[in-house]
KELUMSE-638389 format. One record per residue (C-alpha): residue in three letters; x, y, z; residue number from 1. Coordinates in Angstrom, 2 decimals. Example, Ala and Ser with C-alpha at 12.3 -4.5 7.8 and 13.67 -1.06 7.14 Angstrom:
% KELUMSE-638389
> Ala;12.30;-4.50;7.80;1
> Ser;13.67;-1.06;7.14;2
END
This chain:
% KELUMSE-638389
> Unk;12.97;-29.59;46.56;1
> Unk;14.14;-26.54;48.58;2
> Unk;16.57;-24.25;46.30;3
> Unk;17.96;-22.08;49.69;4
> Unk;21.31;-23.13;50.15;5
> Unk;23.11;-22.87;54.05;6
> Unk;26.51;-22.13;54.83;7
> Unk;28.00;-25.12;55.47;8
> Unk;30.96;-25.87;57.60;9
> Unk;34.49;-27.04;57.52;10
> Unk;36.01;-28.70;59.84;11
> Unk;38.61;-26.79;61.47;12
> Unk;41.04;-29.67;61.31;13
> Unk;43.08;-31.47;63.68;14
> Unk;44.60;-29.33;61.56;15
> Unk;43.06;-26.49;62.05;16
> Unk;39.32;-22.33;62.12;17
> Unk;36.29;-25.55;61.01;18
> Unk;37.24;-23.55;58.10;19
> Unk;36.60;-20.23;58.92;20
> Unk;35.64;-19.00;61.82;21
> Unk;36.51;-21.78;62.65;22
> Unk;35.77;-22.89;66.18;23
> Unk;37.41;-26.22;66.61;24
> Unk;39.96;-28.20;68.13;25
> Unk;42.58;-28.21;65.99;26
> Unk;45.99;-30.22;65.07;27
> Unk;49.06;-29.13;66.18;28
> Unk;52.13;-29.99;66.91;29
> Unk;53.38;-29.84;70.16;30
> Unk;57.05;-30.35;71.00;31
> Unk;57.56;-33.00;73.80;32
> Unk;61.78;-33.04;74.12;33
> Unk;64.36;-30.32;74.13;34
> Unk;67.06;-29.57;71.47;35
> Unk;70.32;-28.26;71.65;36
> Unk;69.94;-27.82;75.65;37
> Unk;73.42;-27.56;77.46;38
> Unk;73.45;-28.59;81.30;39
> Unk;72.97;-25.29;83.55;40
> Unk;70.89;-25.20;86.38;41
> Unk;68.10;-22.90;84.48;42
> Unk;68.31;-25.32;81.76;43
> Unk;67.37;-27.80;83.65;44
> Unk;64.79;-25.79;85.25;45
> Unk;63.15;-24.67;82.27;46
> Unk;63.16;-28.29;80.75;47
> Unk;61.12;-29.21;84.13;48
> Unk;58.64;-26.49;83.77;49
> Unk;58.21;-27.03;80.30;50
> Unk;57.71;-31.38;80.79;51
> Unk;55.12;-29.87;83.52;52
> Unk;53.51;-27.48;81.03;53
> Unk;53.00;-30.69;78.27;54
> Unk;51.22;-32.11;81.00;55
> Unk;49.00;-29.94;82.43;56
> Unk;48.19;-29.18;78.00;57
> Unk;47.66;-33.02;77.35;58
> Unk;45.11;-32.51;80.59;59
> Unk;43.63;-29.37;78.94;60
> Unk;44.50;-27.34;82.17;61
> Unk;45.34;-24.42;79.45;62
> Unk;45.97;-21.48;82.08;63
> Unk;47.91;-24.15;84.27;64
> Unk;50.10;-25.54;80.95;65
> Unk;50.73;-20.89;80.12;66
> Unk;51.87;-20.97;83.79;67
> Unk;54.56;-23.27;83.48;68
> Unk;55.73;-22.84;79.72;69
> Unk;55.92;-19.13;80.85;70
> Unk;58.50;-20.05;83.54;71
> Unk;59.97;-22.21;81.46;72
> Unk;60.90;-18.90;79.27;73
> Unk;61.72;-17.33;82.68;74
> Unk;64.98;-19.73;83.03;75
> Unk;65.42;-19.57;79.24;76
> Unk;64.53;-16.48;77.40;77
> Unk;65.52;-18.28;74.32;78
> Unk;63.26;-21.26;74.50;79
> Unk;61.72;-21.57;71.26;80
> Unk;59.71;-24.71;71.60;81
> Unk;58.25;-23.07;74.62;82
> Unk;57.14;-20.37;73.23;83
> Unk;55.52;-22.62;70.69;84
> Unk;53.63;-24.95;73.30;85
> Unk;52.80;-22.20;75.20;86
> Unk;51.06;-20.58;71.56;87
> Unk;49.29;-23.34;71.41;88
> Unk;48.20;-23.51;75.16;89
> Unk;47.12;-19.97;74.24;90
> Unk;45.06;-20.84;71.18;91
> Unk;43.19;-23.29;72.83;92
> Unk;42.54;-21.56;75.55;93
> Unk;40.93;-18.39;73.12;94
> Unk;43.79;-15.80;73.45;95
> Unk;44.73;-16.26;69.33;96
> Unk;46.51;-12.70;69.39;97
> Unk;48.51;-14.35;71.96;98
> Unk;49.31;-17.54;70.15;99
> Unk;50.61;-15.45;67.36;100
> Unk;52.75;-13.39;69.00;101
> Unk;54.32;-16.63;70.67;102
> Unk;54.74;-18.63;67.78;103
> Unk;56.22;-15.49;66.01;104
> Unk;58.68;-15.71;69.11;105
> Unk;59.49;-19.08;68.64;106
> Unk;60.11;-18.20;64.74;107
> Unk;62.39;-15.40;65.58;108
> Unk;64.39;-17.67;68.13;109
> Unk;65.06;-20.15;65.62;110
> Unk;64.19;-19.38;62.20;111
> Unk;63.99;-22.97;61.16;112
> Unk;61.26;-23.82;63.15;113
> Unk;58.83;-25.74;61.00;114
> Unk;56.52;-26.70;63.31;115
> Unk;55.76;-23.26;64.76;116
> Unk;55.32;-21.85;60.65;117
> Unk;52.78;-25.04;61.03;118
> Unk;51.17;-23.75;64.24;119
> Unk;51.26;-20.12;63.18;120
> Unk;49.47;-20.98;59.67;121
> Unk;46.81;-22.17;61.92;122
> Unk;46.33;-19.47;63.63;123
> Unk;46.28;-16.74;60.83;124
> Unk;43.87;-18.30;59.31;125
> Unk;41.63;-18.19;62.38;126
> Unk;42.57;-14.75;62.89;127
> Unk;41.22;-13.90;59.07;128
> Unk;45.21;-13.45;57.94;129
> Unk;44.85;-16.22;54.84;130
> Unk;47.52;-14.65;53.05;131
> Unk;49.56;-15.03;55.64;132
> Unk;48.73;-18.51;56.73;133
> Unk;49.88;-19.87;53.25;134
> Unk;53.67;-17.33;53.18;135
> Unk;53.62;-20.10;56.51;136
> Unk;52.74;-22.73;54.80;137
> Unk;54.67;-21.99;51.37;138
> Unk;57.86;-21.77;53.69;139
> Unk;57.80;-25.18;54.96;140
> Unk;56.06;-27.08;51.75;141
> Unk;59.03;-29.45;51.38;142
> Unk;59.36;-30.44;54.67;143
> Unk;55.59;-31.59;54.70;144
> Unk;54.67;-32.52;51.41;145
> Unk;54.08;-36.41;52.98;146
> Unk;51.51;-34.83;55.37;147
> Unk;47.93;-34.95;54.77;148
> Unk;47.24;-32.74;57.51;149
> Unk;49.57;-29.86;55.81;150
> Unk;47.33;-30.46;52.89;151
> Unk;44.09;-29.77;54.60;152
> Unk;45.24;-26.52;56.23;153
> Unk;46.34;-25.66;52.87;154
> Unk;43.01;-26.60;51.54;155
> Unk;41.37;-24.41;54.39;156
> Unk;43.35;-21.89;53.68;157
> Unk;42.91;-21.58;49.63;158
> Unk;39.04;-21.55;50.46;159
> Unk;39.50;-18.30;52.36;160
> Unk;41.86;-17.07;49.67;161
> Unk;38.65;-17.66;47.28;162
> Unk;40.80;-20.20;45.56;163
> Unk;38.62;-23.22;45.35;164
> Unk;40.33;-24.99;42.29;165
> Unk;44.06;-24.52;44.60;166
> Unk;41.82;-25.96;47.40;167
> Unk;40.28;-28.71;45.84;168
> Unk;44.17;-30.05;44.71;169
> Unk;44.99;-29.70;47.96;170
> Unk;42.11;-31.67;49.84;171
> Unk;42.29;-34.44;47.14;172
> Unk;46.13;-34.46;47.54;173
> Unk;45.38;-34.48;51.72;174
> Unk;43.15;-38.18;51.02;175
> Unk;45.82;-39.50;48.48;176
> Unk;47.93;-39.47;51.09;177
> Unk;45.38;-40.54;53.97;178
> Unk;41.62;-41.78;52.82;179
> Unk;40.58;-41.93;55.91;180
> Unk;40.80;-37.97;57.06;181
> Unk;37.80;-37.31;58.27;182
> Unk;38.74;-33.28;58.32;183
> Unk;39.96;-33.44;54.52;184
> Unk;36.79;-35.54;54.04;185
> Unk;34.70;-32.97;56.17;186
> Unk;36.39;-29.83;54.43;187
> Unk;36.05;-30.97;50.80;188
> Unk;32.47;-31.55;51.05;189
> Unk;31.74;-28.31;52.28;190
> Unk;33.84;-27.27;49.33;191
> Unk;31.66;-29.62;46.77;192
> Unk;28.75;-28.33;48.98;193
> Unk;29.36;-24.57;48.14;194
> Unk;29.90;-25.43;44.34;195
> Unk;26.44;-26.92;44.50;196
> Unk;28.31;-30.13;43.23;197
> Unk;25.43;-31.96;46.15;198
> Unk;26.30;-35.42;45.04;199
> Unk;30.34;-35.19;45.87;200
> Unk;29.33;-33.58;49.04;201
> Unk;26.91;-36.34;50.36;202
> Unk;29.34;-38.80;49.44;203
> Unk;31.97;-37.24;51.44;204
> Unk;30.08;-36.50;54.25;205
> Unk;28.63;-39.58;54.64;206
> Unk;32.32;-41.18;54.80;207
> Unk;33.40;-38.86;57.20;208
> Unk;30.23;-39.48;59.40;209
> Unk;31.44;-43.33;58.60;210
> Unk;34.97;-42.88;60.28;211
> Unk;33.90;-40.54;62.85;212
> Unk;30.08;-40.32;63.77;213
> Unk;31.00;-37.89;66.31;214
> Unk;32.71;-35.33;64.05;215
> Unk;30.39;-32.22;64.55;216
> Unk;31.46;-30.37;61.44;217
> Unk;29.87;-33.18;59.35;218
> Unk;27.29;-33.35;61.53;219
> Unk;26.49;-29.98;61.10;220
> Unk;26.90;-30.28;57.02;221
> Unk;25.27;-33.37;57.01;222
> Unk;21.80;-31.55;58.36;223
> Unk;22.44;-28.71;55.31;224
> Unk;22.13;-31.48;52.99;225
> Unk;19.16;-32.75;54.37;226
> Unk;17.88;-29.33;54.82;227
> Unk;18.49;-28.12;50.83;228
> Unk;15.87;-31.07;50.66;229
> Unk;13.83;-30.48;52.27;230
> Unk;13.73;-32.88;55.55;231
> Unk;13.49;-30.27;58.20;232
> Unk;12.64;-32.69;60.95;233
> Unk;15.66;-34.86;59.90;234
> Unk;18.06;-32.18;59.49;235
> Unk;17.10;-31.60;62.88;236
> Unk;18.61;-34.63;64.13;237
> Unk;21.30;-34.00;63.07;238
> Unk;22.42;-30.36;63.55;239
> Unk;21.26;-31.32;67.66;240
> Unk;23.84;-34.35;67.60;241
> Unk;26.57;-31.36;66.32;242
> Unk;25.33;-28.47;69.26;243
> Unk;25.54;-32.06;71.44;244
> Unk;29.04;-31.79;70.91;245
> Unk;29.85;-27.93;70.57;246
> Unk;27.04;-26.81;72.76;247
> Unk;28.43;-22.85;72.02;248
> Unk;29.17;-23.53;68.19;249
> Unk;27.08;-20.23;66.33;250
> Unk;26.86;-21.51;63.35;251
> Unk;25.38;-24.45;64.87;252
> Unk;23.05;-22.46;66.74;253
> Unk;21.87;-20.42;64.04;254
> Unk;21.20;-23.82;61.51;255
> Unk;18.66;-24.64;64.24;256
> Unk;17.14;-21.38;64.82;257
> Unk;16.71;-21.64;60.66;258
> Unk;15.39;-25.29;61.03;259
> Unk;13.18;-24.39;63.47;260
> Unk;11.95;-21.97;61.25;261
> Unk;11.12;-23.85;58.72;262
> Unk;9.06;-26.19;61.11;263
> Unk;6.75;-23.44;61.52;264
> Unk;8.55;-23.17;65.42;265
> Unk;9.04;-19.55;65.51;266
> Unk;9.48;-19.03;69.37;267
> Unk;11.96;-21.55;69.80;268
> Unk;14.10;-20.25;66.96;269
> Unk;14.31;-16.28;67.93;270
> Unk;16.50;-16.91;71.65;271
> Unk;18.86;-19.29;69.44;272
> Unk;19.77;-17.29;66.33;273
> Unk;20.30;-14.32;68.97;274
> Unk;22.45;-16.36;71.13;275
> Unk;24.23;-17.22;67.68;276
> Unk;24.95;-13.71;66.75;277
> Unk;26.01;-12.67;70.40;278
> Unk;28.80;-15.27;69.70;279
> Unk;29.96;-13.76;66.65;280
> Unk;27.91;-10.88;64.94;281
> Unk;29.61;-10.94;61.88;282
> Unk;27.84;-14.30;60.60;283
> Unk;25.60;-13.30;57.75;284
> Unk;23.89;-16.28;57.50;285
> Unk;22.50;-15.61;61.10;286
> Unk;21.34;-11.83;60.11;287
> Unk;19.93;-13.30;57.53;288
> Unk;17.92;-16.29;59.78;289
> Unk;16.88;-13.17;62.04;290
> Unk;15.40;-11.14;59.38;291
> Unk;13.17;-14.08;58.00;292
> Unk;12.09;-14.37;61.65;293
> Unk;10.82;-10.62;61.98;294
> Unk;9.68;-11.36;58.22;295
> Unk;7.12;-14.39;59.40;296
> Unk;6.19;-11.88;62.24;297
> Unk;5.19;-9.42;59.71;298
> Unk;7.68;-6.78;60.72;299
> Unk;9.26;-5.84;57.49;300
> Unk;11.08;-2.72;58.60;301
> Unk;13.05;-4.64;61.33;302
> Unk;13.32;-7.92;58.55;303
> Unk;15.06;-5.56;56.24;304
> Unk;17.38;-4.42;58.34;305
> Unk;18.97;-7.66;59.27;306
> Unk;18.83;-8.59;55.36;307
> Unk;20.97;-5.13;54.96;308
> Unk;23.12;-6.14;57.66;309
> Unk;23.46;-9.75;56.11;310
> Unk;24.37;-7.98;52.72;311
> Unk;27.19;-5.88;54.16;312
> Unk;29.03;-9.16;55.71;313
> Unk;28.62;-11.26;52.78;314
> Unk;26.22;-10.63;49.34;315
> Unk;26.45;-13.77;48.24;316
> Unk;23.69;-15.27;51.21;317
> Unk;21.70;-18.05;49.23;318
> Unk;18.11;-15.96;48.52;319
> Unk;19.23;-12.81;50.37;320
> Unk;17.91;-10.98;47.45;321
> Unk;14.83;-12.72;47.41;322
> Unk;14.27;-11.93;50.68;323
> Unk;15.63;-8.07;50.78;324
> Unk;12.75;-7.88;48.06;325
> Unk;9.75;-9.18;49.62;326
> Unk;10.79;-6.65;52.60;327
> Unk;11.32;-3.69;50.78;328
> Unk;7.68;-4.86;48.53;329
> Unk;6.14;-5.43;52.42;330
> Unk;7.39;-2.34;53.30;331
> Unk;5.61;-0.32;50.38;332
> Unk;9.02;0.01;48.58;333
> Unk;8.22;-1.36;45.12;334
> Unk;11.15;-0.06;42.82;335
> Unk;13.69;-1.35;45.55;336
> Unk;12.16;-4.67;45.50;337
> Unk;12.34;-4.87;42.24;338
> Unk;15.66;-3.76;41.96;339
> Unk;16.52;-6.72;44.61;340
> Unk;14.43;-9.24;42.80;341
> Unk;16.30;-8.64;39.85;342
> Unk;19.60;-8.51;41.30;343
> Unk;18.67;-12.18;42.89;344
> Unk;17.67;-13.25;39.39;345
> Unk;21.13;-12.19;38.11;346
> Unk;22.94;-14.58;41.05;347
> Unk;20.68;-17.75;39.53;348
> Unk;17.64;-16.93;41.91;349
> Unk;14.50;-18.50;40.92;350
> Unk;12.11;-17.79;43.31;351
> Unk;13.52;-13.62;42.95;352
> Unk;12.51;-14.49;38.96;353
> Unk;9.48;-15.68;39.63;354
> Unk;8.31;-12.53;42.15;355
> Unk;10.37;-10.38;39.74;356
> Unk;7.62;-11.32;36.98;357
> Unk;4.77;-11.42;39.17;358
> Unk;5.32;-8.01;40.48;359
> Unk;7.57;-5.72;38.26;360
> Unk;6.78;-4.23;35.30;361
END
């Protein structure tokens, strides 16, 4: 059985960033009628560019749906569920800074806005702003304690607050109140997943790729699983039917440049795990991919350099120790391997313990 462990993925739920990072479409609630609108002729104008905007969002024409929300504001500067559709318009459409600052407008128009606290948790958390994503979500916990979608972005959002006991409550709360969500399903198994608890996480994966054998998140996780055990060529499978989906996803990408590895299918891997960190360089996992790449091409000095880089973003890589040893040792750097070997032995490492004893003195 293979010990290395992957980063798996959550699903950034219909909530809402996959889980970090991520990524995904995401739930949100988009306002469909007006409120509190007296008859003027720029109301009435605004309420017809907004009804266009909805449109042109359910239709995905994002820079089409900004266009009209934005005139919409035009007629009424004090549009607050506007601003929020046109956040969300925003969001999808990449511009996140953007979102923020328009579902912070919305917030400051009308201060009891739940829904655009619900968007802008969303958003914070893709943005790396946990802290702030659950002030949003603390604010409006009465008004959507029945919702098991609030309970999955709260789940999301505990993970990035390094809270997984807060986040584990609130994924199992998310399926008491709906079994069958597939995110809370997706996201919980990562969270089992990352506590090496692999049993709970193949069971919940496997019912999320039960509801919803196109989710790509479980996809994705569901090729980890496979992968911890071993079955490269069926992990395969697998991660493919999740870049299927998310074609651009990095942390897809770099799970096959790492399969591929592993397959002994160098040449194929290198262009994907460097696609994967031109989409976002700050994934450690794919630094880490790289450096076992220039590793396997016996190039130690260019290995250890992506291991270093991997360390910086996040220590806790599954075997980054390991492998920061057996670069430093190929590199003629025996006290720093061993240094590394024993660090790796500290996290739970065996295969650092066992080249630890083999080697060090």
């Amino acid at each position: 059985m293979n010990s290395e462990v992957l980063p798996i993925l959550w699903r950034k739920t219909k909530i809402g960033n996959v889980l970090r990072r991520r990524a995904f479409s995401l739930f949100f609630v988009l306002y469909s009628s007006l409120y509190n609108v007296h008859c003027t002729n720029s109301t009435d104008e605004a309420a017809q560019f907004f009804l266009r905007g909805n449109v042109q969002l359910q239709k995905r024409e994002y820079k089409e749906a900004i266009r009209y929300y934005s005139e919409a504001i035009d007629k009424k500067p004090d549009f607050a569920d506007a601003y929020n559709n046109r956040g969300l318009a925003k969001f999808r459409n990449d511009d996140r800074e953007g979102a923020l600052a328009d579902y912070t407008r919305a917030i400051e128009t009308d201060p009891d806005f739940e829904t655009a606290y619900f968007n802008r948790a969303a958003a914070r958390l893709e943005t790396g702003d946990a802290a702030g994503s659950l002030t949003d979500l603390q604010r409006i916990e009465k008004q959507y304690r029945d919702s098991t979608f609030y309970y999955v972005r709260l789940g999301d959002t505990y993970v990035q607050l390094n809270k997984p006991a807060d986040a584990q409550i609130a994924y199992d709360r998310a399926l008491q109140i709906e079994p069958k969500n597939v995110e809370a399903l997706t996201n919980r198994g990562a969270l089992y997943y990352n506590q090496r608890a692999y049993e709970p996480a193949e069971e919940d994966i496997r019912q999320a790729l039960q509801l919803n054998p196109e989710q790509d998140a479980a996809l994705n996780n569901q090729s980890l699983l496979l992968a911890r055990r071993g079955k490269y060529a069926d992990a395969m499978t697998f991660v493919e039917k999740a870049l299927a989906l998310q074609p651009r996803q990095p942390y897809y990408l770099n799970n096959k440049a790492y399969l591929l590895l592993k397959l002994n299918r160098p040449a194929e891997a290198l262009p994907l795990v460097n696609e994967s960190l031109q989409r976002d360089n700050q994934n450690a996992w794919a630094h880490h991919t790289l450096g076992m790449y220039w590793l396997e091409q016996k190039q130690p000095a260019k290995a250890l350099a992506e291991f270093r880089q991997a360390e910086k973003l996040d220590a806790s890589v599954e075997q980054l120790y390991y492998y920061i040893g057996m670069a430093e040792w190929a590199t003629g750097n025996k006290t720093e391997a061993c240094e590394a070997w024993s660090r790796g032995e500290r996290a739970g490492d065996e295969q650092a313990r066992k080249e630890r004893l083999s080697h060090c003195r």
